[in-house]
C-alpha positions as CSV (number, residue, x, y, z in Angstrom):
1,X,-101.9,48.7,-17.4
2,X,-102.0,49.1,-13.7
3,X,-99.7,51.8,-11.9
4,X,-99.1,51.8,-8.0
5,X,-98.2,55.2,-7.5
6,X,-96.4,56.3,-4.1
7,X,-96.8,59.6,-2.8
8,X,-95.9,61.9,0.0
9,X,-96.4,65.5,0.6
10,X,-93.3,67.4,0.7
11,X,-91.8,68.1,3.8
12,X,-92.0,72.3,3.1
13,X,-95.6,72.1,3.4
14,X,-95.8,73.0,7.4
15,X,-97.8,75.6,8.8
16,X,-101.5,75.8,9.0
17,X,-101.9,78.0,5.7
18,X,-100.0,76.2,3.6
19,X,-101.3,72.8,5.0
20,X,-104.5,74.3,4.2
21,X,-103.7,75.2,0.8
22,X,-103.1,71.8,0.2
23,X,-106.3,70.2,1.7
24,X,-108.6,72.8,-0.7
25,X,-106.7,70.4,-3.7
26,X,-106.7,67.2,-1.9
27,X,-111.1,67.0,-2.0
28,X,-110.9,68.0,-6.0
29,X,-108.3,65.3,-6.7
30,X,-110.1,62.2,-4.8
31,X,-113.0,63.3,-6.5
32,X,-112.0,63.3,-9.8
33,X,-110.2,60.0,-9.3
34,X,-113.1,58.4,-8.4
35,X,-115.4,59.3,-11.5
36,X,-112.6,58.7,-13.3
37,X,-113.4,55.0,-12.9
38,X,-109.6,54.8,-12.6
39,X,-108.3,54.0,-9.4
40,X,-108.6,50.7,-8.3
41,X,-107.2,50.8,-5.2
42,X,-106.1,53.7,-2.6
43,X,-105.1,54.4,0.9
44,X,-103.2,56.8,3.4
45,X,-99.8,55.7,5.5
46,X,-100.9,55.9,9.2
47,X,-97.3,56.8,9.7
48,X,-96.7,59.7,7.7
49,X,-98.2,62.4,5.3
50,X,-98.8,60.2,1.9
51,X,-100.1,57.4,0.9
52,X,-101.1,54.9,-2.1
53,X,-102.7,54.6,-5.5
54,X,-103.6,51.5,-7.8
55,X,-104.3,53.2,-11.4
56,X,-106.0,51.4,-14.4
57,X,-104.7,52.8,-17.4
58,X,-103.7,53.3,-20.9
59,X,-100.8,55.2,-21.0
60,X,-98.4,57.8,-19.1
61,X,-100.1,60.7,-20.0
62,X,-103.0,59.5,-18.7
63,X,-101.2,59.2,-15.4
64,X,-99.9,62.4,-15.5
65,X,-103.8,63.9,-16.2
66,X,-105.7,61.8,-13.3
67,X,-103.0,63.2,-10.9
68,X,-102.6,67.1,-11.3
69,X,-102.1,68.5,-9.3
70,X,-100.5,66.4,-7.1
71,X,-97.5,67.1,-8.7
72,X,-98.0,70.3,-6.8
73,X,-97.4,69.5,-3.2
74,X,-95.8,65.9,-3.2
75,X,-93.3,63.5,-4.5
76,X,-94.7,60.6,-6.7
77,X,-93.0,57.8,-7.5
78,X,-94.6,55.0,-10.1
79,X,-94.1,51.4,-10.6
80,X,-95.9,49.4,-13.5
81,X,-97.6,46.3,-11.3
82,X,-98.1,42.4,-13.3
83,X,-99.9,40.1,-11.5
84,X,-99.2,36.6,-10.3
85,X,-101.0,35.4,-12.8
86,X,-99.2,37.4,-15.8
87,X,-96.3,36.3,-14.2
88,X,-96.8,33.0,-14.3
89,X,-98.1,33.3,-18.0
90,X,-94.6,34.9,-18.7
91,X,-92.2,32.4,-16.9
92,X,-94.1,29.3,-18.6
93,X,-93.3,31.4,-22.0
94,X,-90.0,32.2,-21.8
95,X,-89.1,28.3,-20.4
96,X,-85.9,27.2,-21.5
């Protein structure tokens, strides 16, 4: 199943310390979703503080696990994504 997660570091976070507290997570977190083998797509908002994730996965809890702690220091917001294609599949199945 593949999950576009939406995320965006809380507003709170100001200040050099606790921006730094944040960025000693960030590293961690990128790296673990890349061996994760996971994350099929990424990237950052050039208009903000957050940015984008395209998951591969099984189930919610394995959401919740690739992400800690993100949970942390920013909202996240998840959407279950179907292709075109599965789209299609579905509209020709459920013809009238």
């Amino acid at each position: 199943m593949q999950i576009h997660v939406n995320w965006n570091v809380f507003e709170t976070v100001i200040g050099s310390a606790m921006i730094g507290e944040v960025r000693q997570h960030v590293g961690p977190l990128i790296g673990k979703l890349m061996e994760s083998g996971k994350m099929e797509s990424h990237g950052v908002y050039a208009d903000g503080r957050g940015g984008f994730i395209v998951l591969n996965v099984d189930g919610a809890d394995e959401v919740l696990s690739l992400l800690y702690p993100l949970h942390d220091f920013a909202t996240i917001e998840t959407r279950p994504i179907v292709s075109f294609q599965e789209l299609g599949e579905f509209l020709q199945s459920h013809a009238a």
